[in-house]
N, C-alpha and C positions, 0 to 999 in steps of 0.2 A: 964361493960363498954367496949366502943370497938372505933376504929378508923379506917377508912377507907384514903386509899394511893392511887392518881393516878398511874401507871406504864406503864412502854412500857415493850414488848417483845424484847431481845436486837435484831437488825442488822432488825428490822423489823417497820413500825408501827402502829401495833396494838397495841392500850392501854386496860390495864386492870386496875379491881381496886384490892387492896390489903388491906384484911380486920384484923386487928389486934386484937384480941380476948385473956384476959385473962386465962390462962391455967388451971386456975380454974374452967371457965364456960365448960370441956371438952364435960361433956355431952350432954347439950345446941347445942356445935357445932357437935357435931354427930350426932345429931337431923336432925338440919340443914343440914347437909350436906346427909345423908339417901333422906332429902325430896327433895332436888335439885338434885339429884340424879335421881328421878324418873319423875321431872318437864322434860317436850318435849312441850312446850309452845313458841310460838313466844311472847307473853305476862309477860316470866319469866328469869329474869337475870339466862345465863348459868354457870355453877361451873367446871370449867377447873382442879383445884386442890389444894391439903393444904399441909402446911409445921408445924412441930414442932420444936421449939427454947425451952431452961431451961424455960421461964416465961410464952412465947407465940404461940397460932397456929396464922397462917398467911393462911388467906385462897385467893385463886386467881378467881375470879370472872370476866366475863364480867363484860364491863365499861358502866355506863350508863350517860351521861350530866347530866339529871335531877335530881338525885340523887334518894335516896329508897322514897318507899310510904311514909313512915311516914315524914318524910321531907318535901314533896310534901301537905302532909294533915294540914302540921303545917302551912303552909302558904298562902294556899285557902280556908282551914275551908274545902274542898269536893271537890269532882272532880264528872264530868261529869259522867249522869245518865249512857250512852253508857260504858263508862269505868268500874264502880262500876259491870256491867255486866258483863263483858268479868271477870275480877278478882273474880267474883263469881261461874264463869262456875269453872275457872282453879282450884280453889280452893274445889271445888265440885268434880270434878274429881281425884284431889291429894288425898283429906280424902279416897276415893273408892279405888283409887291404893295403898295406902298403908296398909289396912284393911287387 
């Protein structure tokens, strides 16, 4: 389970989101964070940086309006053929780079 936090950058305003992730899921977010790590995709939310707290990592992400995919999927049932494309390229290419 996890929860996401609008944020600013203080004395600035750029917002970021802030991803609250049980510190149990560590590995999960290692994962994750490896593969945003190698994403250089105008297509893919950037990963700025994480923090550890006793219970929680706190990861700092670009901010998106629309929120993540699945979100988006929950509520149109599918997105647009052009789109499904482009996340398929990105996604083709990350499995390659990570190999």
């Amino acid at each position: 389970m996890h929860q996401v936090y609008k944020g600013r950058q203080k004395k600035t305003v750029e917002y970021v989101a802030i991803k609250r992730v049980d510190k149990a899921q560590m590995d999960r977010v290692v994962n994750e964070v490896q593969v945003m790590h190698r994403l250089n995709s105008p297509h893919t939310l950037r990963f700025h940086n994480w923090y550890e707290t006793r219970n929680n990592l706190w990861l700092i992400l670009e901010y998106c309006t629309g929120g993540d995919l699945l979100s988006l999927l929950k509520q149109d049932g599918r997105l647009p053929e052009a789109a499904v494309k482009v996340s398929i390229r990105d996604l083709t290419w990350c499995k390659h780079s990570l190999a």
